[in-house]
C-alpha positions in Angstrom: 29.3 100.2 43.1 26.9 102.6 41.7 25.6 100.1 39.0 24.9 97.4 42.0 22.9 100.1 44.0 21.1 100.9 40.9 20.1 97.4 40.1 18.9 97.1 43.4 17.0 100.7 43.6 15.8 99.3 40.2 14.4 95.7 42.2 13.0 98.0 45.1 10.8 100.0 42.3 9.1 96.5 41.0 12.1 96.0 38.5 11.0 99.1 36.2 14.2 100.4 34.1 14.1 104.3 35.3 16.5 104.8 32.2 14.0 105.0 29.6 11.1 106.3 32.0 12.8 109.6 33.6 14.6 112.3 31.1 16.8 113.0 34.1 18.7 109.6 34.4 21.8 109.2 32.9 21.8 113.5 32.8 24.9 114.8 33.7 23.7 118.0 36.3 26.0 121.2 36.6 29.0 118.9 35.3 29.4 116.6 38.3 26.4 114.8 38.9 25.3 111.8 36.9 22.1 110.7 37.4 21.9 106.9 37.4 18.3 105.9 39.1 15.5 107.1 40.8 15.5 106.0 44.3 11.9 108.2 45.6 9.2 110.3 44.1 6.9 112.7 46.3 5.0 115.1 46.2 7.8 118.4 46.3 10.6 116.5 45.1 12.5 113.2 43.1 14.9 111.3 44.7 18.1 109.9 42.4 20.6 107.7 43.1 23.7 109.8 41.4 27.8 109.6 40.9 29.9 112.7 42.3 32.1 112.2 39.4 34.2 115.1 41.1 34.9 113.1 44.0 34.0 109.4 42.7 31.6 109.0 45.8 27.3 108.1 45.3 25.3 110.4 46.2 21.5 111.2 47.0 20.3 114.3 44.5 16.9 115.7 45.4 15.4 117.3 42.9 12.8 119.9 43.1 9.6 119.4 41.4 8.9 121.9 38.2 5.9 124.1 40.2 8.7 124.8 42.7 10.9 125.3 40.8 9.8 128.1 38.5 8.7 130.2 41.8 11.7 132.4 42.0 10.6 132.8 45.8 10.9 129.3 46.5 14.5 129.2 44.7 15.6 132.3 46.3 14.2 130.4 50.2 15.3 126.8 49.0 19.5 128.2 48.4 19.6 130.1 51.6 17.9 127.3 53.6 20.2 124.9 51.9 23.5 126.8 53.4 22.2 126.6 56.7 21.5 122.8 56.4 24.5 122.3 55.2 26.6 123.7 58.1 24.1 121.5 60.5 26.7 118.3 61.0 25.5 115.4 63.3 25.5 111.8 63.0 22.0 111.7 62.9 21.2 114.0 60.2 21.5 113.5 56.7 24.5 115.6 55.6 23.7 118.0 52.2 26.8 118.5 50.4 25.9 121.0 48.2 22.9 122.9 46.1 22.7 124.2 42.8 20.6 124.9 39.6 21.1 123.5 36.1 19.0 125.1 33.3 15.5 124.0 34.9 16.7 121.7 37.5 16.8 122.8 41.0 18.3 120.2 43.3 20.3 119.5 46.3 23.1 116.9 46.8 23.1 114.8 49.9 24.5 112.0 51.6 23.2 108.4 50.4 22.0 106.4 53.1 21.0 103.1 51.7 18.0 101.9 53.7 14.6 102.0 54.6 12.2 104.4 56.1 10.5 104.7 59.2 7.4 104.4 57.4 8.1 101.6 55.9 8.8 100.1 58.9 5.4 100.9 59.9 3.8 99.3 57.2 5.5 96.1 57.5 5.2 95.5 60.9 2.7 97.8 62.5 3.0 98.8 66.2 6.3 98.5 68.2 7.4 97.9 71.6 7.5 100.9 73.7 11.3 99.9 74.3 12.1 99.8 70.4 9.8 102.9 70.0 12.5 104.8 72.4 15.3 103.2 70.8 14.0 104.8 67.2 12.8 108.1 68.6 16.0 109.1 70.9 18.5 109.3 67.6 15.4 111.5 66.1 14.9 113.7 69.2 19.2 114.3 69.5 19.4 115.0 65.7 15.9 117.5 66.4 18.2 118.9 69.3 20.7 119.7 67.1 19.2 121.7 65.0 17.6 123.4 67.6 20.5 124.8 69.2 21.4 125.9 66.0 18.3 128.3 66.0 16.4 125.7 62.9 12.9 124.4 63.1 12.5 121.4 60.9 8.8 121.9 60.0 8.0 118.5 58.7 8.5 115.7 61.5 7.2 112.7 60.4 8.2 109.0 59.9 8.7 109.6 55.8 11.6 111.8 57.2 13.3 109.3 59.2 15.8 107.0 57.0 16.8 103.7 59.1 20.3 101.8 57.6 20.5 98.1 57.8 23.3 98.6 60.1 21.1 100.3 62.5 21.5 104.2 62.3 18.6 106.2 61.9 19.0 109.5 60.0 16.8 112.5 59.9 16.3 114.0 56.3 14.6 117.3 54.7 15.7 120.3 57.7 14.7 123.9 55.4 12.8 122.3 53.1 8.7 122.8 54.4 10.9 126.5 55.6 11.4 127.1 52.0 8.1 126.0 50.5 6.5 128.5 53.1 8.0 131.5 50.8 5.8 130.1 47.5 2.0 129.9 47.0 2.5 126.4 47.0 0.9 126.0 50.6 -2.4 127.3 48.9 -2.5 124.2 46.4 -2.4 121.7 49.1 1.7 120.4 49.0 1.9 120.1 52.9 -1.4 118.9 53.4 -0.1 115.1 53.0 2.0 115.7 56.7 -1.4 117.6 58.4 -1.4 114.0 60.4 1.5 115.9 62.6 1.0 119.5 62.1 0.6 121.3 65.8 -2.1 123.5 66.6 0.1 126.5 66.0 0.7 125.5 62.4 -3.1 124.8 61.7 -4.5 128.1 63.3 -1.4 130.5 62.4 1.5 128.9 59.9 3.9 130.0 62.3 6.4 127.2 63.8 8.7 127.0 65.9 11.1 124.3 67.8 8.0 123.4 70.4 5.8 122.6 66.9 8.9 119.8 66.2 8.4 118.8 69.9 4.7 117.7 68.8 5.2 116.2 65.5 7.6 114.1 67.9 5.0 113.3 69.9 2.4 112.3 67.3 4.8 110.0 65.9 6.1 108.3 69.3 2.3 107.8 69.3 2.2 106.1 66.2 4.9 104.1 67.2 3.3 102.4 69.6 -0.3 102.0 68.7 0.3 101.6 64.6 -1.7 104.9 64.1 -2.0 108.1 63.8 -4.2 110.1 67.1 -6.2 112.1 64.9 -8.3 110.8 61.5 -11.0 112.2 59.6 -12.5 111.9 56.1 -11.3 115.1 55.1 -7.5 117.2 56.1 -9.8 119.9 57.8 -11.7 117.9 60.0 -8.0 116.4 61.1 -6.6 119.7 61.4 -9.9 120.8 63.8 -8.9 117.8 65.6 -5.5 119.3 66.7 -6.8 122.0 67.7 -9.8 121.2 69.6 -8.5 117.7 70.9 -6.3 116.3 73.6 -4.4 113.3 72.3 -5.9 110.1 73.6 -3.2 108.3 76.1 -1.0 105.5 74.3 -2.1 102.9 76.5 -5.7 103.4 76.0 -5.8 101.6 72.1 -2.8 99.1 74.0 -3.3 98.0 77.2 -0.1 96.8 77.9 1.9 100.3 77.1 3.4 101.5 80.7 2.7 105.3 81.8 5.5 106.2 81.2 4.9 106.4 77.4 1.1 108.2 78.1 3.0 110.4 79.6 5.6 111.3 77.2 3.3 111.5 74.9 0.8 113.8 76.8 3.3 116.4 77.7 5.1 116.7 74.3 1.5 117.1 72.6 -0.1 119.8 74.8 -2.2 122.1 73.0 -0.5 125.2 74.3 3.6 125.5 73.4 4.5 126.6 76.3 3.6 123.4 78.0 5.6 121.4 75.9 9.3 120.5 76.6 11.1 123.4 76.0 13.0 122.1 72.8 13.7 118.5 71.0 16.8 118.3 73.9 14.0 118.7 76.9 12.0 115.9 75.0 15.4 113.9 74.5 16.2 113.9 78.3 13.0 112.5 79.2 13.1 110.0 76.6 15.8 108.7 77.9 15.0 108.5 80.8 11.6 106.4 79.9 14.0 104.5 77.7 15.9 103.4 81.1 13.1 102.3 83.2 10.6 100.8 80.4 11.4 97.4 80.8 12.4 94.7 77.8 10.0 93.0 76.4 10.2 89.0 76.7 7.5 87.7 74.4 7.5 89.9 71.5 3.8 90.7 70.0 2.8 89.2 66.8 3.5 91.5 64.6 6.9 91.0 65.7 7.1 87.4 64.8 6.5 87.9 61.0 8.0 90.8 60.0 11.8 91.2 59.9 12.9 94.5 61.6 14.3 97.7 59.6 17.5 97.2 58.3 17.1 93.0 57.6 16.5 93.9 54.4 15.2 90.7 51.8 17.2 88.3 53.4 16.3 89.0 56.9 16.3 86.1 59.1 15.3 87.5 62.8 15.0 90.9 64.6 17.6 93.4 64.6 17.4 95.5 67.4 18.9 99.1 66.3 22.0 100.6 67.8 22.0 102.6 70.9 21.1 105.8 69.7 24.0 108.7 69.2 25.3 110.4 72.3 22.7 108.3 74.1 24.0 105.0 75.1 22.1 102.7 76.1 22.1 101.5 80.1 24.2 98.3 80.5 22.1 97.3 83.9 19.7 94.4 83.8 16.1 94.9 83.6 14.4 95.3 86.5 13.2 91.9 87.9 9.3 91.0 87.8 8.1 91.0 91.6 7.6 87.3 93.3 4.7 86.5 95.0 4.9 84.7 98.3 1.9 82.8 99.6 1.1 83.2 103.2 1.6 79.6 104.6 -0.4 78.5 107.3 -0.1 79.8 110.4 0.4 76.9 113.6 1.0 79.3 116.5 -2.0 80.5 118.7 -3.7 83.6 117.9 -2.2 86.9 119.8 -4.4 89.6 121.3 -6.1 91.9 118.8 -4.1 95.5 120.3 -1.0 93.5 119.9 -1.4 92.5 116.5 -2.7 96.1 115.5 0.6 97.8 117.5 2.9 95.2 115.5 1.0 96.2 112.3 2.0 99.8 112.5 5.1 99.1 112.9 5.1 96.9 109.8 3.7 99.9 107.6 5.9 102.5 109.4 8.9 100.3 108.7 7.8 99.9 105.3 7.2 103.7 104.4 10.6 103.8 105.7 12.3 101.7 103.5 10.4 102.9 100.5 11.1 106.3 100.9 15.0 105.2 101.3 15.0 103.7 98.1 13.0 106.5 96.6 16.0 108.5 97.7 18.8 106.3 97.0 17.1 106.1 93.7 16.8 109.6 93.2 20.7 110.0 93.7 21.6 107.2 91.5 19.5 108.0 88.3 19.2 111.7 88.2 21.0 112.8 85.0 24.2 114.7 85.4 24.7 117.6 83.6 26.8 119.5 81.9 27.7 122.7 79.8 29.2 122.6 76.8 32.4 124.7 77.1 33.6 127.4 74.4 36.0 125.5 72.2 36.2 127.0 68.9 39.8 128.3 68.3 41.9 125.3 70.6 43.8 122.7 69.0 41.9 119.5 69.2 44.6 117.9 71.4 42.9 120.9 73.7 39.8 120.3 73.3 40.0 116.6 74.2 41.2 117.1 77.2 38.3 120.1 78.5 35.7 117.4 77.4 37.4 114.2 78.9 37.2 116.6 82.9 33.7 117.2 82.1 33.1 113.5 81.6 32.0 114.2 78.1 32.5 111.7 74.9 34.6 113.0 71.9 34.0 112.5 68.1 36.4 114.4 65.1 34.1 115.1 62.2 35.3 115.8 58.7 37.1 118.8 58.4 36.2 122.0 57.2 38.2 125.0 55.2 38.3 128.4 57.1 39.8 131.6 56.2 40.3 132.7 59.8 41.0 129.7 61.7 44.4 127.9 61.6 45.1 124.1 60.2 44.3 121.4 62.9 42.2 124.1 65.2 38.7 123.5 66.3 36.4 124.8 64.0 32.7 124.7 66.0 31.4 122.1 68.3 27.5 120.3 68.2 26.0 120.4 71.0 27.0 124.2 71.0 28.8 126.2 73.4 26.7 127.0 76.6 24.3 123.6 75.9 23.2 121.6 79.0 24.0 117.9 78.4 23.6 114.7 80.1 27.3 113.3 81.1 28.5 111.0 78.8 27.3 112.9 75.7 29.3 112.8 72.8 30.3 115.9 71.4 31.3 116.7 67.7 34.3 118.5 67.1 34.9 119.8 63.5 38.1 120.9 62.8 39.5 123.6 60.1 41.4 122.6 56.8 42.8 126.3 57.2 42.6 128.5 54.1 41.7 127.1 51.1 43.7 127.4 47.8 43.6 125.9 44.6 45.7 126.1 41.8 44.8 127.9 38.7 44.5 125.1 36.0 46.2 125.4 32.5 43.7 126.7 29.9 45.7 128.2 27.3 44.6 126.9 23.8 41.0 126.1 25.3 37.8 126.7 23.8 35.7 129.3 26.0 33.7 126.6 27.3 35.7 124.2 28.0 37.5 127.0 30.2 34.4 127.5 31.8 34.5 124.3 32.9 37.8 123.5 33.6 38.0 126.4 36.1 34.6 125.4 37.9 36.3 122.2 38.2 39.5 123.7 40.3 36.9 125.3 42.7 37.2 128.9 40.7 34.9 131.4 39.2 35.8 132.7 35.6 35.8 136.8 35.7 36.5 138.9 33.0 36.4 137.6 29.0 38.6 140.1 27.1 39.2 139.4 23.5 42.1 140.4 21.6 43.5 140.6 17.8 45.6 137.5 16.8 46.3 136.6 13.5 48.4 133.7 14.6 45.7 131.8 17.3 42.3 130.5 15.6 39.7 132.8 16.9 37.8 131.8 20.5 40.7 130.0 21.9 42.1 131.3 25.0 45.3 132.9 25.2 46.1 132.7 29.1 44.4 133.6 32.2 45.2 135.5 35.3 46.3 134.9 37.6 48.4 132.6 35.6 48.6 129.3 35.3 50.0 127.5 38.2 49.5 130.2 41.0 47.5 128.8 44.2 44.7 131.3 44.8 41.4 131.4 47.5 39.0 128.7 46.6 36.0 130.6 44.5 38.0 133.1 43.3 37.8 134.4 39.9 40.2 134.0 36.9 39.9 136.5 34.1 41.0 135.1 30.8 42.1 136.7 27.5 41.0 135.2 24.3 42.0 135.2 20.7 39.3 137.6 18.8 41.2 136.2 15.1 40.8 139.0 12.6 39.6 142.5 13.3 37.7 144.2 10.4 39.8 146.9 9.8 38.3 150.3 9.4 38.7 151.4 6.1 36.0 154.3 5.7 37.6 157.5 4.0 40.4 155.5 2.3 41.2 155.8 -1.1 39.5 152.7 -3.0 42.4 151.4 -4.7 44.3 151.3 -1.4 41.2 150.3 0.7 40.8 146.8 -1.6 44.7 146.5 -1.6 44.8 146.7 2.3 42.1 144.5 2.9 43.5 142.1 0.0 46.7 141.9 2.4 44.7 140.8 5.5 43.5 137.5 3.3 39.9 139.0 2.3 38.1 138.6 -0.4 37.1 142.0 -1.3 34.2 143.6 -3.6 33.8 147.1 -4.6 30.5 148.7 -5.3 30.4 151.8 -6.8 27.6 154.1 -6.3 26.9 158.2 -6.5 27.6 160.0 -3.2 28.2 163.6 -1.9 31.7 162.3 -0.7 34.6 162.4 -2.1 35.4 160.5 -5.2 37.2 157.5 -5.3 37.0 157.2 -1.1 35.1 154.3 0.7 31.7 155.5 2.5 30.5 152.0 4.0 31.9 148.4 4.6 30.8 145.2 5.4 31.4 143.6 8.3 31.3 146.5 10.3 34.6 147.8 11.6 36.4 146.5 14.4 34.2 142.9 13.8 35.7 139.6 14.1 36.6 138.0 11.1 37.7 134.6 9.4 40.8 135.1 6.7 38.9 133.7 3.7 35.7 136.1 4.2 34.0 138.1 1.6 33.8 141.5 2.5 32.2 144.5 0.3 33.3 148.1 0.4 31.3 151.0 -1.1 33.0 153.7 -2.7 31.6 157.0 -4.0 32.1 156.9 -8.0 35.1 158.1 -9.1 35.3 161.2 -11.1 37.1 164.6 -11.5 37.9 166.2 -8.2 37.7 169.8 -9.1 34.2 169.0 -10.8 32.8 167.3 -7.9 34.8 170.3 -5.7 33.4 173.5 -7.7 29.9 171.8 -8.1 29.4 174.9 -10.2 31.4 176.7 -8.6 34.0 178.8 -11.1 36.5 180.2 -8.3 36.7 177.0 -6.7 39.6 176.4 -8.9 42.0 179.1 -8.3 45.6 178.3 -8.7 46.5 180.7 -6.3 44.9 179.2 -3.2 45.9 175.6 -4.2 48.7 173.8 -2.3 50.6 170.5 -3.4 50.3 167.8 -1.6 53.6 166.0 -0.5 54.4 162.6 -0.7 54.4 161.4 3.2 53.6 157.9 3.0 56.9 155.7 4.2 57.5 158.7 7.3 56.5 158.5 10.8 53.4 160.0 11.9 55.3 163.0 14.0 56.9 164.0 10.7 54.1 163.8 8.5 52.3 165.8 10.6 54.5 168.5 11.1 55.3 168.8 7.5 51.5 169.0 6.2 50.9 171.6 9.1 53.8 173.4 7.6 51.9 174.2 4.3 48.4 174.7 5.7 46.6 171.0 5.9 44.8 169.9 8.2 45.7 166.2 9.3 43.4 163.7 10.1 45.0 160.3 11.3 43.3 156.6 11.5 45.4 153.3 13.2 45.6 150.2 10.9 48.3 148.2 12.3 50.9 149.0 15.2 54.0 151.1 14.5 54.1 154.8 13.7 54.9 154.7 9.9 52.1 156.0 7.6 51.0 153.5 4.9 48.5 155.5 3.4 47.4 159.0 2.6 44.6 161.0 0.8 45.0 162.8 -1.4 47.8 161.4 -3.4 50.8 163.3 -3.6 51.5 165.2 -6.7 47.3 166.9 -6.1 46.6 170.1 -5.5 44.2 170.8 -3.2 42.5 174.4 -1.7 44.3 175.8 1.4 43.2 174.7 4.9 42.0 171.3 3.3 42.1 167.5 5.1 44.5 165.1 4.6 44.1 162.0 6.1 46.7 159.3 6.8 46.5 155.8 7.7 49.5 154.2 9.4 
């Protein structure tokens, strides 16, 4: 599947292999995504075709441009608008799936919508039909709406942002994204100046925008729907920004004559200069559209641009015009279109002429009777096409049997999205709804219910006998977090392998969680410092070290070890050389008196017992006994002392250290 898209992203590119051209194909991001071709290329971002090996399912992965980023503003902007996107679910919105960072890769994943843009459309067959124009701006305007009553501005209407399928569906892509560029100096370099064709005046003047400035960009682009151009050009993006400012937008139907006024004045009113008169939001624009949509009639002769151009969605084998679906929530009216007037020549007349205050009295009546009748229609009229509407009831929390039934009295469609984990809410319970709670709708609308998964859990995935990484990556795979490394002594597992985790393997635990894991740290240099240097290189002989003594002149005692290398407590491979330094050995009473003639009095000496082979309590107590002081130093576990200094059998002054090693 994923090769025969890339071969034809590769055909839609003029045939040039992307493998060899872009360092990111074939790159496998944050373990999941593999990049197979590049679809796009713009001026803030890449577009890839990619494999959710995860999930086995292809993928759109966005990838930010290097200036954006390394802004750490931007990145910081571009994740939390990213979340927000990602909760926005409607069928006319291109779903993001999830965000991340890989080394110097900042990117979003998306859903794939094989396709064309509206721009493209543009290109190949210039204006469109008022009719058609609805048909293509309604899905626009309800996924705008959506977003809207989810409190997000979209910030970059435009027809590069519209993605049409062949099978019809139109999709709006890029919600957050101009949002996030706001928070980096990008905006001084120019990077939205490519869109200042739809920018409203509020933008221009102040930056700011808000769900009105959408409203505008919507009307630009209805505009260019029609007429196959923009309202505003200039030779340089200021003189098109003074242009939205200073100018009214020119009605539709004076570049084509045949547009109906209905279209100026859609147009007009979503383009005024000042917000607030503008439609409220994209749904205020969406009614009205509509409503144009149901009384513009259908075109019988299509214009030429119509005749040689196949219509979005044809794709290269196109044969004849596709018209696209009736847009979502929005179905389109089933009646007829309304018939063209006949006209009715006045035949002859053979009677005599009647008296002129006669024909005047009979001609009032005609008018009267007409005015009459017109204004009865106008009413019946009135009645029969105003919209119904309807609020949105609360339904988060009801089983979706429920919830069917609350929408089905209001006269309100109902559509099960994918499901989504919750902590809070129960398996099979309504998660949220889109339109929201509290939103005015036409009848007939079709609301989204998503439903909860309940809680979460995965289970903790066996990683005993792992390397660290590998670990890593196996718990990121289950949906986990690693925590806490600790690294313990293990003569019997090869050092950096895991040893288990915990929770433990097995155990079902919240999704994200973290897993701590203990690891096999091999050998531990033991400490040696102090210890006797026959003993010392004996010990370390025993752990499977290869061990060299250097000898040099010291204060310390003689014989005893004053440095090692590797440092104590370092890991270790069996098999390692290791060098200890030992203060040369000579007489102890010469190095003790240094001169000193009493310092070998035979009357303050003690004998030092022989305590290796007892436990530690017993040693102790029995070198406290006759005066020492002990000093004690951990080798292995157990409580039996292996090694002592000084050796038994010396004498040594009263009050003197003994230390023991068990």
């Amino acid at each position: 599947m994923v090769r025969r898209l890339r071969r034809e992203n590769d055909r839609k590119l003029g045939g040039v292999d992307t493998t060899t051209s872009d360092p990111l194909v074939g790159r496998l991001l944050d373990g999941r995504y593999r990049i197979e071709s590049r679809i796009a290329q713009g001026g803030m971002a890449s577009v890839y075709l990619a494999l959710d090996v995860r999930l086995d399912r292809t993928v759109a992965v966005k990838v930010m441009h290097r200036s954006l980023a390394d802004d750490p503003s931007f990145v910081r902007r571009f994740i939390g608008e990213a979340k927000t996107v990602a909760s926005l679910s409607h069928p006319n919105v291109v779903q993001v799936f999830d965000q991340g960072t890989d080394g110097d890769v900042v990117y979003l994943s998306m859903e794939y919508v094989p396709g064309k843009t509206l721009r493209d459309v543009l290109r190949e067959r210039g204006r469109l039909p008022a009719r058609e124009a609805l048909e293509l701006l309604i899905p626009v305007l309800a996924a705008l709406g959506a977003a809207h009553q989810a409190q997000m501005v979209h910030r970059d209407v435009k027809p590069e942002n519209v993605l049409l399928t062949a099978d019809g569906r139109v999709k709006v892509v890029d919600f957050g994204l101009a949002r996030a560029i706001e928070a980096t100096n990008q905006t001084r370099t120019g990077v939205m100046i490519g869109t200042i064709g739809y920018m409203s005046p509020e933008q221009v003047t102040t930056g700011g925008a808000d769900v009105r400035s959408d409203v505008y960009a919507a009307g630009i682009m209805l505009f260019e729907l029609v007429t196959g151009q923009q309202p505003y050009d200039g030779e340089t993006p200021m003189s098109v920004a003074y242009r939205h400012v200073h100018d009214t937008v020119a009605a539709p139907s004076s570049l084509v004559a045949e547009l109906p006024q209905l279209i100026d004045g859609l147009v007009a009113h979503a383009t005024q200069r000042d917000p607030d008169n503008r439609p409220a939001d994209a749904t205020a624009m969406l009614v009205a559209a509509v409503e144009a949509h149901r009384l513009v009639p259908r075109t019988t002769t299509p214009p030429a641009s119509r005749m040689s151009h196949s219509m979005p969605g044809s794709g290269a084998h196109g044969t004849g015009e596709q018209r696209p679906s009736a847009p979502y929530g929005h179905p389109a009216p089933a009646r007829d279109d309304v018939p063209n007037q006949t006209r009715v020549q006045p035949r002859a007349s053979t009677e005599p002429p009647v008296a002129e205050a006669p024909r005047r009295t009979r001609w009032a009546l005609l008018v009267a009777a007409a005015v009459v009748t017109v204004a009865a229609v106008t009413l019946v009229g009135f009645h029969v096409t105003r919209p119904v509407m309807v609020k949105v009831p609360e339904l988060a929390g009801q089983s979706l049997e429920q919830a069917r039934k609350r929408l089905g009295a209001l006269r309100l469609n109902v559509e099960v999205a994918r499901g989504k984990y919750h902590e809070q809410t129960g398996k099979g319970l309504v998660l949220s709804s889109n339109p929201a709670p509290g939103t005015e709708v036409v009848e007939e609308t079709t609301v989204m219910l998503v439903p909860s998964l309940g809680a979460k859990r995965v289970t903790v995935p066996k990683i005993q006998g792992m390397s660290v990484t590998d670990a890593r990556s196996t718990i990121a795979a289950a949906g986990l977090q690693i925590g806490a490394v600790r690294r313990y002594e293990n003569l019997q597992v090869p050092r950096g392998t895991v040893l288990k985790s915990s929770p433990d393997v097995g155990e079902r635990i919240r999704e994200g969680a973290r897993v701590d894991i203990l690891v096999s740290a091999g050998m531990r240099m033991p400490d040696v410092s102090g210890m006797p240097k026959d003993e010392a290189a004996a010990y370390l002989g025993e752990r499977g070290l290869a061990v060299t003594v250097n000898e040099i002149d010291d204060d310390a005692e003689p014989c005893t070890v004053i440095a090692q290398n590797p440092k104590a407590r370092s890991e270790v491979d069996q098999g390692l050389p290791v060098t200890v330094t030992v203060s040369r050995c000579r007489d102890f009473w010469e190095w003790l008196s240094n001169g000193d003639t009493e310092a070998d009095d035979d009357a303050n000496n003690v004998m030092v017992p022989q305590v290796s082979g007892k436990t530690v309590a017993d040693a102790r107590n029995e070198l406290q006994a006759l005066g020492f002081k002990v000093k004690i130093r951990k080798l292995l576990s157990g409580d039996v002392v292996r090694y002592q200094r000084p050796a038994p059998g010396n004498e040594r002054p009263h009050g003197s250290d003994v230390h023991l090693w068990y």
